[in-house]
N, C-alpha and C positions, 0 to 999 in steps of 0.2 A: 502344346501351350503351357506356360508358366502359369499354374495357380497365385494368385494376388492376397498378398497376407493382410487379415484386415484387424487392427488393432482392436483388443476388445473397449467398448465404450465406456465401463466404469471404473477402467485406468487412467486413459488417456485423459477425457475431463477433470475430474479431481487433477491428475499431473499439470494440466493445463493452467487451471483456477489458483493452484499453490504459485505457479510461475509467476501469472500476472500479479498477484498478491506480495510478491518479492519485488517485482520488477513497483509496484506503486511504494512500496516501504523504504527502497534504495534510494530512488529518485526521489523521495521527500526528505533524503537525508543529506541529498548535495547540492554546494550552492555557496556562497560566500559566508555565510553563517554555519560555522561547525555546528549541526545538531546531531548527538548520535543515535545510531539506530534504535536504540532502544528506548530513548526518548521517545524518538520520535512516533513510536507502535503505542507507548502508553498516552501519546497527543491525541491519535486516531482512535487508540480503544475508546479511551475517556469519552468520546460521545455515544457510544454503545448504550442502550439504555441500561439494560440489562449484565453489564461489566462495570459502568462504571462504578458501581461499588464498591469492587475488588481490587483498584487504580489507584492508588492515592501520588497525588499530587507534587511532592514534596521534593524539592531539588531540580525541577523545571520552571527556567526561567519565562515568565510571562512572555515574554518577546518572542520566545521560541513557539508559545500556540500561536501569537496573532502570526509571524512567520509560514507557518504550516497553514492555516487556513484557511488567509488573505491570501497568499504569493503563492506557494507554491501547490497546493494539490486543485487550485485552479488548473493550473498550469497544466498538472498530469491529465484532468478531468479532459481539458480542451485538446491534448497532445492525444489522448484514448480516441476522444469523435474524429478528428482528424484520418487517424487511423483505418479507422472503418469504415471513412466514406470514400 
């Protein structure tokens, strides 16, 4: 019999968690509205409580948070449940 390799668990998660966490920062980034990536992580940090002080503001256009909030990480949110069930 072939021994079955079993990935250790505090790799795998953490790898997993970074994954989905790209895979939600990408997908907030495309869409008929160019917003780039890095916009778009300091849209998401900014409600952090505890980051947003370290975020400032400056050269994201208003349109681009109501974008992000309203439209699309609905979108990711409902695409994630979908998923699951």
């Amino acid at each position: 019999m072939h021994k079955l390799y079993k990935a250790p668990f505090g790799i795998v998660m953490p790898a997993l968690v970074l994954m989905v966490m790209a895979a939600i920062l990408l997908s907030a980034c495309f869409g008929s509205a160019k917003i780039m990536p890095y916009e778009s992580m300091r849209l998401i940090l900014k409600k952090i409580p505890l980051v947003r002080n370290f975020i400032g503001n400056d050269g994201i256009k208003e349109v681009y948070s109501k974008i992000i909030w309203n439209v699309r990480l609905p979108r990711i949110i409902l695409a994630g449940m979908v998923g699951m069930g």
